[in-house]
N, C-alpha and C positions, 0 to 999 in steps of 0.2 A: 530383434527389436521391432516393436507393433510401430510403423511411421505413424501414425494417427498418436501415437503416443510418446515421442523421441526426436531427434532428429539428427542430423548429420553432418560432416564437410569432410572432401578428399584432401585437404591441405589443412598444415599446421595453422593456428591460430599466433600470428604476428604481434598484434598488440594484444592487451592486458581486456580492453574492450570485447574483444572477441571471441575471448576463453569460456568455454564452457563451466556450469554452475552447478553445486550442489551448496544446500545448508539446513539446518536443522533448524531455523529459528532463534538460533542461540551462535554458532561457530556458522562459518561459511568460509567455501573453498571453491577457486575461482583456475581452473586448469589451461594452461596457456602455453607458446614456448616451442621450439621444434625438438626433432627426436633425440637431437644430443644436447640437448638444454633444457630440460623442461623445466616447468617454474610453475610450483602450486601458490597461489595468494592465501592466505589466511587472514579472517576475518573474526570481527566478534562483535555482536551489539553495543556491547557495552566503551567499546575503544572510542574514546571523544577524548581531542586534546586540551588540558587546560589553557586558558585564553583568558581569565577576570571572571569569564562569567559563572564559575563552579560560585563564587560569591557573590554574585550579581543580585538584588532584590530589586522587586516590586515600584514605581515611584509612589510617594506620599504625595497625593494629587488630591484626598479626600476632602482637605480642606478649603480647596480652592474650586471644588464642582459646583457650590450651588450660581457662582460668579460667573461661571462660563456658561453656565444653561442662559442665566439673567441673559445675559451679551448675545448668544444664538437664538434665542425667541427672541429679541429685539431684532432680527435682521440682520447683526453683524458675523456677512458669511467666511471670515478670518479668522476669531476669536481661537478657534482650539489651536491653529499654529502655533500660540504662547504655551499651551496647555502640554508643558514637558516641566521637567528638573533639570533643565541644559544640559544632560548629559551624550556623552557621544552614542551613537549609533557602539548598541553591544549586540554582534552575532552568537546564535550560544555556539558552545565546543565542540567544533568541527570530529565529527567520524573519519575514523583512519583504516587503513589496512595494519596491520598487527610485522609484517611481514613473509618471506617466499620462500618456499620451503624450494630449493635447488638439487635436481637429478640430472648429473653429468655425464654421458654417455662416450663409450667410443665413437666416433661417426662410421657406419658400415661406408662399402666402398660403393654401394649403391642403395641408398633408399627406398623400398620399393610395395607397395601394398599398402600405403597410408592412410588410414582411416581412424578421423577421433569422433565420437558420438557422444550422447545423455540420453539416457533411458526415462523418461517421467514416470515411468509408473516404477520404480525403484530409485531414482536419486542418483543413479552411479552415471558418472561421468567418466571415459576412458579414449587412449590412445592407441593404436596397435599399429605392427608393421614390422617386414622382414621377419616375422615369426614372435617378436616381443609387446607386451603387453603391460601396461598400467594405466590401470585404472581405481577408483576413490569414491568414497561419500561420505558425507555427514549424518551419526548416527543420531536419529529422533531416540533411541530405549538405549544409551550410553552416554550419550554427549561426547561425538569424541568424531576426528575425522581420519577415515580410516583409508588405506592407501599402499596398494598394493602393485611391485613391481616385478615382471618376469624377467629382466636383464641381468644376468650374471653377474657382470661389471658396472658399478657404479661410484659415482664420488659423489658426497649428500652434504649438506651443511643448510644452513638458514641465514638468510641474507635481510639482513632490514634497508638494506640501499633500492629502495621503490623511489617512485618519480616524488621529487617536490620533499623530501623526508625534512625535518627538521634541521635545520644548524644547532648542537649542541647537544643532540638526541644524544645519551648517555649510553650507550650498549655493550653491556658484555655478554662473551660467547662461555659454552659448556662443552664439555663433552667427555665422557666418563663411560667406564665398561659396569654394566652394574649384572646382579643375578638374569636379571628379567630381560634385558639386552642391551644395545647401544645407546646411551641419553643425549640427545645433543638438548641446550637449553639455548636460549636469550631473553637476557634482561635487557627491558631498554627504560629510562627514565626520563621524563620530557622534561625538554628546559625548565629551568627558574623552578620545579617542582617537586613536592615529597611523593610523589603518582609515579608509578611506571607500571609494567605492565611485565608478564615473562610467557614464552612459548617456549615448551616442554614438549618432546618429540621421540618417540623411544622407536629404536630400528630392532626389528626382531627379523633375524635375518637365518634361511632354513639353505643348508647343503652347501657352505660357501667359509670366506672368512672375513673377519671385520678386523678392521683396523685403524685406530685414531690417528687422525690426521686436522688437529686442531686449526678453525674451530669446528671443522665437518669431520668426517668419518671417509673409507675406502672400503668399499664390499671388493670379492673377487669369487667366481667362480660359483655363485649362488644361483640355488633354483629358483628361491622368489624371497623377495623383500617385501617385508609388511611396514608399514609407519602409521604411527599410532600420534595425534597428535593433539595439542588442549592448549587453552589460551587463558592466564590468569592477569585480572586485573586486582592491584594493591597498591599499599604504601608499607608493607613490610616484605621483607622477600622470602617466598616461599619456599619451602623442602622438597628441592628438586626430585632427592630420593623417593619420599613417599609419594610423591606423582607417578614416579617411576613404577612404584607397587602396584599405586591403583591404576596404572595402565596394564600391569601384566596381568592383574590379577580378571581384567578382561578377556584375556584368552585360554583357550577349554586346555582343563587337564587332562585330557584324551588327545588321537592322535589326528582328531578330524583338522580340517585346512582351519585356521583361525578366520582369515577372510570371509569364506563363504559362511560360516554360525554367527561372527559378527551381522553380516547380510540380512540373514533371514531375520534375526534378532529387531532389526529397523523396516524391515522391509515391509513387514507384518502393517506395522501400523500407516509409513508413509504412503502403502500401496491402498490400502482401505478408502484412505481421505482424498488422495488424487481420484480415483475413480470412483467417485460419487457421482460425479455428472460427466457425461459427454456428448460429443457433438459431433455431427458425422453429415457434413454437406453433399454428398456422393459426388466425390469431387474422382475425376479422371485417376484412374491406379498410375498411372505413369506417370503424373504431375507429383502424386504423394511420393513417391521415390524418388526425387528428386531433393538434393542437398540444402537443407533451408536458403543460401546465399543465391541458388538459382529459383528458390519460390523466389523470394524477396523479390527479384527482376520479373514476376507474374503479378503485380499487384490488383489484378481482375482474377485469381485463380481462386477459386472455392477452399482448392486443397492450401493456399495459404493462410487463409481465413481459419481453417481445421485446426491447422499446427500451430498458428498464433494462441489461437482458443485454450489449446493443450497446454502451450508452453507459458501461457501466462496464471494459467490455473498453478502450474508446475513451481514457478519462479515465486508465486503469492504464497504459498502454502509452505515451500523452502524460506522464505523470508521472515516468517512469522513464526515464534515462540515467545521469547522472553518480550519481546516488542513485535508490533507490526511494521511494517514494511516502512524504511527511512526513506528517502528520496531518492536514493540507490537500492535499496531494498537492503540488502546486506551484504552486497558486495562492493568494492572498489580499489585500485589497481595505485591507488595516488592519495598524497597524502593533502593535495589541494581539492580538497572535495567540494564542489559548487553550492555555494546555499548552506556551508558548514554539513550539507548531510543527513539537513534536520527531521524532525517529524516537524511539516509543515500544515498546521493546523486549518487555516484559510480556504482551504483547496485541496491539498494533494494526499492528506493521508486519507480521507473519504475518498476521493477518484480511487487509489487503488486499492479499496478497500469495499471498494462496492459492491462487488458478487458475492460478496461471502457467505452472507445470510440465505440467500435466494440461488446460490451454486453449491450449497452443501458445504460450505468449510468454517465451522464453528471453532476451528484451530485459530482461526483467522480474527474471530469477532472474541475469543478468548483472549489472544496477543493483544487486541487494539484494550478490552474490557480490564486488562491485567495494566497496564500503562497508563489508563486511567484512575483506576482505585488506589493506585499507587500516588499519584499526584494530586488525588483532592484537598490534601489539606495546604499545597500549594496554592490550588484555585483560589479556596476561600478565602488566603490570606491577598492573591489578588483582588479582590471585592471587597476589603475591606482596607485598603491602602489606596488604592486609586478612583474608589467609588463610596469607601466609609460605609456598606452595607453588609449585612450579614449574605450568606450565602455563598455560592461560589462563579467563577470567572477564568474561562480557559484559556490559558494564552497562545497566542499566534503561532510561536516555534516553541519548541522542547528539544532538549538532546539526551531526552528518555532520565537522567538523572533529574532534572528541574521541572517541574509546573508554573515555574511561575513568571509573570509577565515581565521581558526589561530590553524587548527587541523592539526599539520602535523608534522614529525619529520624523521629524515635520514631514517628510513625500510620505511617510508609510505611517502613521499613527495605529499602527496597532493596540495601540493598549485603550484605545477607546470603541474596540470591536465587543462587542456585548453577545454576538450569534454563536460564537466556538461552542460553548457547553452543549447547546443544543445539536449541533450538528455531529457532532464526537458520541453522543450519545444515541442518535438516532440507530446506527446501526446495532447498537444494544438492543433497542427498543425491537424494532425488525426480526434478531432473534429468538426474544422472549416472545412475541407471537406467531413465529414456525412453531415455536414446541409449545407454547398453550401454558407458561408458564413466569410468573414474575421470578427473575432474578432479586433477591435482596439487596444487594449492589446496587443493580441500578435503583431501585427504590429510591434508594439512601441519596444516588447521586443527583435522580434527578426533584426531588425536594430542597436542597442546596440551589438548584438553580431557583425552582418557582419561589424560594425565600431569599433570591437576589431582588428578584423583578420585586414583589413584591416592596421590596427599600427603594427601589432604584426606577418602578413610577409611580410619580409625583408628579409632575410636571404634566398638563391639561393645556387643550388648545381654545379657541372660541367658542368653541361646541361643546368643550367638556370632557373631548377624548383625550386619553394619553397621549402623552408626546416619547419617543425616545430620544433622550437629546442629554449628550451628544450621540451621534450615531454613525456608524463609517460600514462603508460597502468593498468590502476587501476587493483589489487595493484601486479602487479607482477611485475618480472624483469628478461632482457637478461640471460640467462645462464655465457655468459662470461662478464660481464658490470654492471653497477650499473642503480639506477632503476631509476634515472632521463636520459634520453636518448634523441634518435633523429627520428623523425617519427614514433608515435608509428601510427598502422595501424588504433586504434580508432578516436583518433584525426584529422589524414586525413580525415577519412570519415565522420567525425562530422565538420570540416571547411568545406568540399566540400556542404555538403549537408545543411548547416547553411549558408553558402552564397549564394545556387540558393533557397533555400525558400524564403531567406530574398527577396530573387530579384522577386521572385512570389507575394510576400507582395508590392513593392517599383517600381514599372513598370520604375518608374523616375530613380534609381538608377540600374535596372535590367543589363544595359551592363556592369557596370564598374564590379557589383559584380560577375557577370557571367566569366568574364575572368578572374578575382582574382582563381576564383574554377578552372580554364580551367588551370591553371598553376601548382595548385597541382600536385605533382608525382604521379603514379601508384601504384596500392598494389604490391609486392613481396612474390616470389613463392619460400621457401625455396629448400636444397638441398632432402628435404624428401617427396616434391609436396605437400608441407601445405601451407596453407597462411600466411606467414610473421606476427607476432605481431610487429615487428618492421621492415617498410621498408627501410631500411638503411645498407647498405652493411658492414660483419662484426659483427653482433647482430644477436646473436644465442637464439632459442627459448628454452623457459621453459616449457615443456607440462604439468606438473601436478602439476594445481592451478585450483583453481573454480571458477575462476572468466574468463569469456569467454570474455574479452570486444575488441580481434583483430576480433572480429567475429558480431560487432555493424554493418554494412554494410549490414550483412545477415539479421537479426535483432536487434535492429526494423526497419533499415531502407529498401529502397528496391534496395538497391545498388548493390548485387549481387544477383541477381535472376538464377534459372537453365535456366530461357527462352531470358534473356536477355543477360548476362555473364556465359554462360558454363562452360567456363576454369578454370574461379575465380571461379563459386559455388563448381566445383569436387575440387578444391585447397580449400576451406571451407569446406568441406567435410572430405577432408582428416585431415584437423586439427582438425577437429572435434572429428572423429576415435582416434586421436593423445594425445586430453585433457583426462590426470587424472580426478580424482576427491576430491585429495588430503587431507582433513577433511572430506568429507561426506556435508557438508554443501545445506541444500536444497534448499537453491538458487540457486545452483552450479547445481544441478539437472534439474531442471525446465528451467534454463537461458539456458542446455542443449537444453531440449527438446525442446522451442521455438523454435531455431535455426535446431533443424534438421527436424521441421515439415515443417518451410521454404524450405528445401534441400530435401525435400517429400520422407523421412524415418521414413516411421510408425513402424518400426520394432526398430531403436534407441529412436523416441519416449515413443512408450511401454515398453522398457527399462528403461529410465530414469525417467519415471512416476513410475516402479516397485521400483526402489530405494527407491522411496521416500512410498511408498503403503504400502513396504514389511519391510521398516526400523525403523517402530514404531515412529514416528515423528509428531501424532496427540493426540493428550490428548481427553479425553474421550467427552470435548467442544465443539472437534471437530476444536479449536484452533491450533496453530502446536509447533514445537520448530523448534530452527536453527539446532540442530544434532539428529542425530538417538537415539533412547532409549527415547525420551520425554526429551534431557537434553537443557536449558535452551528456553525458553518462549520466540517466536519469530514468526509474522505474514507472514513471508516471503511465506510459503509453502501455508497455507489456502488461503491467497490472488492471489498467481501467478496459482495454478492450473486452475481455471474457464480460465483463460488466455490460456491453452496448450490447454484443450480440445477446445477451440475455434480457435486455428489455426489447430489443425488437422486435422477440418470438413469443415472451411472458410476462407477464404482469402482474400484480396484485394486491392488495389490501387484504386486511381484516375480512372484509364483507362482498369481494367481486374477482371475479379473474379478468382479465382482458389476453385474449390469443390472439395473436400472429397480429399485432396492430400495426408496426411500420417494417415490416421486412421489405430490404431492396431487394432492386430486383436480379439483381445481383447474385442470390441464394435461392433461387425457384423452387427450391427440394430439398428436405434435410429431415435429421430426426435428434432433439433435441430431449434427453435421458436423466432421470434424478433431481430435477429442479424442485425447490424447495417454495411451498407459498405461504404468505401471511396467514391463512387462515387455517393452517395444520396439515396441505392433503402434500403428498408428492405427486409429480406430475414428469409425462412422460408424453412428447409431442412427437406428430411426421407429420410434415405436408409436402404437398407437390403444387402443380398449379391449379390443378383443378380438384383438389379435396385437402382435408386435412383429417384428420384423428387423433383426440388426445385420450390420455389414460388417467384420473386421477385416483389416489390410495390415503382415501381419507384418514385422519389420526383420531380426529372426534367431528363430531354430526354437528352439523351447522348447515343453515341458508343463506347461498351467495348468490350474486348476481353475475353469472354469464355474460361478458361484453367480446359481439366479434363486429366485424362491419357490415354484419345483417341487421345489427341490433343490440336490444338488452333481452335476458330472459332469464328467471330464477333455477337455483339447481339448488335440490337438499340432498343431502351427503350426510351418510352416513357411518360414522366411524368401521373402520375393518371392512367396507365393502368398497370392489372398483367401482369407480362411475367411469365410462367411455362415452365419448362426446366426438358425433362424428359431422364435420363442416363440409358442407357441397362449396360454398363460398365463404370465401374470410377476408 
């Protein structure tokens, strides 16, 4: 295994937190457990428990908005606290583990050779010692998680007793000899409901014998055991047998190893998308061959920075198929999952979703683009229930089956967040201008939004401009005012910037939407030269929360630039300096440092990367948690950093590059591989201290602007031809 691409620990994995990870986007398997216990987790996107909310709708609020706007343009900074349907705070349905697939070992009389790894650039996660061998992954070209053991002796069964499991959890076990080999099944059905769920498991077992031992199975004397496993969600119960088929019917009727053709069969593609981009800080060989748990204790090493890089590309791109990445990504060990699990729309499914466009993994901006098409007619029916307008409205949380808005309650008024569409779609957008190419989807999608706004401003101030009101700045609130308000600064700049896409989409619609945006108000420059979270005179700012969203203009979008808007980026700047960090929360960190890599402060950057470095917030998986110490199990950190270190090195729009703008100093030297930019070229950088050199491989001929810290200077580019771009200083 390449350490730049993998990594390592000489001890078993104790908790469920610390198990190594494979998944296909769709199934995921979470490896844990010592040598005579092991415990594989199975996973599935789809596993949410019912809770109310599989029925939960939208509030009918429509009729009561134009009373609440009256009451907030009057001054009263309270009004939206009424503005609910008294109903209680609904979490949508929490994400579960499926349950553990269990391999019971003899105990040898001494242990010895122990080593479990994860390969990134193939998915397979394994265990080995005293000469025995198991190892697994989740197939991308099968859907199927495949897992393979060299122990002779074994006892195997499936256990749904994981932490926190339900009281009343309905389970029953299988287990049957059939043509294709050993079935073990469990059905499990969640309280009070017609829902359950079954995992289907077939042991195909070579040189040995099987023997039922309900509700698991007894191998004996085997050269290797294969497990073949699937995870079905229903409300009718499935024909365990023809699972059974279509799992054998997986393995070759010839005499080659089934493991390794299933391998290749996934590897093909998983290994393509992983190594699109890499990253290589010429970090000391002696630190890279060190066990991730002993980088971790290096939090100043290059070489951790490397394997971070890799392994969050690795965990992003496993995470994503049928959905993009939950708040766990797609793993978890417990059935009390923090924050239900969700895809939280505010914040965290953008942070780990950020490289994707600009790292090469269109896997990634498929998963998020696939979850959204899926739920627009959700949106719409939220924009037209809590706001009476046509169009569409994204709500706060999803649990991938709903769109639609009923998470909300007076501290957190989500349903009067107006920015989601636009932010969810941004990385669409991002996308469709790598490859030079409108998606029809998003077309579709983001006209649904610019014929919200469209309903939904009306409301003008002294001067004539629009108002947005009500308006909420996820999830904070005015110092002196309550937290549904009037112009939060995110919103502005998610209508402005939602209306001239839509109109880059709609050439036919381009004028009307264009001067809808041209009517917005400005952003506000508080009394302390920060930029306003709310521009709205009167609304005083909160500085310590972790959530930066007056600062979506910097990024993601390119609203305030230092080369376009100087005034506003030092006034984004300043606010910046201004934001606490209130929990520690490392989204809070990271959503930091995006933003000040845009504002080309590698010195805040490297700070706020240390936060998170030096705060213990990665598990030995190399997975993260949302707070420092490793406390609670949360993808935010591993997925958003491949994100910082890629705006620190690159940058781009449509029309400019910006290199090496806030590198710490931290990384003096590196070479940064496959990078995707806005305006079609790929791009392939090194620098050291004293030069740099980049490569780009245009897709189509265009003139950009050049941005390093010499300057500006224009480059025409040519489709099919390298441009090399060599910096004495940068």
């Amino acid at each position: 295994m390449n350490l730049l691409h993998g990594t390592w620990e000489p001890e078993p994995a104790a908790r469920w937190e610390d198990g190594f990870l494979s998944g296909n986007g769709h199934h995921g398997a979470l490896q844990f457990g010592d040598p005579t216990d092991e415990r594989v987790v199975v996973t599935h996107h789809t596993l949410v428990r019912p809770n109310g909310a599989e029925h939960a709708r939208p509030p009918r609020l429509a009729a009561e908005l134009p009373a609440l706007q009256d009451s907030l343009l009057a001054g009263d900074l309270h009004a939206a606290e009424s503005f609910t349907d008294r109903r209680e705070l609904q979490w949508v349905q929490p994400f579960h583990p499926a349950f553990a697939i269990r391999l019971r070992r003899t105990a040898p009389a001494e242990c010895s050779g122990y080593r479990r790894s994860v390969d990134f650039t193939t998915g397979v996660a394994q265990a080995e010692h005293d000469g025995r061998l198991s190892r697994l992954f989740v197939s991308r070209a099968d859907d199927v998680i495949v897992h393979q053991a060299t122990t002779p002796d074994l006892d195997i069964f499936l256990d749904h007793r994981l932490p926190n499991v339900p009281h009343g959890l309905a389970v029953g076990h299988g287990a049957v000899l059939t043509p294709e080999g050993a079935l073990l099944t469990l059905r499990a059905r969640y309280p009070g409901s017609d829902r359950a769920y079954t995992g289907v498991t077939l042991v195909v077992v070579t040189g040995g014998r099987t023997t039922l031992t309900p509700p698991g199975l007894r191998v004996t004397g085997a050269d290797s055991v294969l497990l073949l496993t699937r995870v079905l969600r229903h409300t009718d119960e499935p024909d365990a047998l023809a699972e059974a088929r279509a799992l054998g019917e997986l393995l070759p009727a010839d005499q080659q190893d089934p493991y390794d053709g299933l391998l290749a069969r996934h590897a093909e593609s998983h290994r393509s998308a992983y190594a699109r981009v890499t990253l290589d800080l010429a970090a000391d060989p002696a630190e890279r061959a060190l066990p991730g748990s002993a980088l971790l204790e290096r939090p100043d090493s290059p070489a951790l920075l490397e394997r971070l890089f890799a392994a969050g590309r690795y965990h992003l791109l496993s995470s994503s198929g049928l959905f993009p990445p939950r708040l766990t990504g797609l793993w978890t060990g417990d059935w009390d999952t923090a924050w239900s699990g969700a895809f939280t729309n505010d914040a965290n499914v953008n942070l780990q979703t950020a490289s994707a466009a600009y790292a090469a993994l269109p896997e990634v901006t498929e998963a998020l683009a696939s979850l959204i098409h899926r739920q627009l007619p959700d949106w719409q029916d939220n924009a037209r229930e809590i706001f009476g307008t046509r169009g569409a409205v994204a709500p706060p949380h999803s649990d991938g089956e709903s769109g639609l808005t009923y998470h909300f309650n007076r501290e957190y008024p989500l349903h009067l967040w107006t920015a989601g569409a636009d932010w969810l779609l941004k990385p669409l957008v991002d996308h469709d201008e790598t490859r030079g190419e409108q998606d029809p989807r998003t077309a579709r999608a983001l006209a649904e939004v610019a014929l919200f706004y469209e309903d939904f401003l009306t409301r003008t101030d002294a001067d004539g401009l629009l108002v947005v009101v009500p308006s909420y700045s996820p999830e904070n609130r005015p110092a002196n005012a309550s937290w549904g308000a009037v112009n939060a600064a995110m919103d502005l700049s998610a209508a402005r910037h939602a209306l001239l896409t839509a109109a880059a989409y709609h050439p036919e619609k381009a004028q009307a939407w264009r001067a809808l945006a041209d009517r917005l108000p400005p952003h506000r420059v508080n009394v302390d030269g920060a930029l306003a979270e709310w521009a709205w005179p009167g609304l005083d700012d909160t500085y310590d929360h972790r959530h930066l969203s007056h600062l979506y203009g910097v990024w993601p979008l390119d609203e305030i630039t230092p080369y376009d808007t100087p005034d506003l980026a030092a006034a984004a700047h300043r606010a910046l300096e201004l934001r606490g960090s209130e929990n520690d929360s490392a989204h809070g960190h990271l959503h930091h440092a995006l933003v000040a890599a845009r504002l080309r402060d590698g010195e805040r950057v490297a700070h706020a990367l240390g936060q998170v470095l030096k705060g213990d917030f990665f598990h030995t998986s190399l997975m993260s948690a949302h707070y420092p110490n490793r406390h609670v199990y949360n993808a935010d950190a591993a997925h958003t950093l491949p994100a910082v270190l890629v705006e620190m090195l690159v940058q781009s729009t449509p029309d400019r590059l910006v290199l090496l703008p806030a590198v710490p100093t931290t990384c003096p030297r590196g070479e940064l591989r496959g990078i995707r930019t806005r305006f079609g070229a790929a791009l392939d950088i090194t620098w050291s201290p004293t030069e740099a050199t980049a490569v780009l491989r245009p897709t189509r001929s265009h003139r950009v602007e050049l941005r390093t810290s010499s300057g500006a200077e224009p480059l025409e580019l040519v489709a099919g031809e390298d441009h090399v771009l060599r910096l004495e200083a940068w």
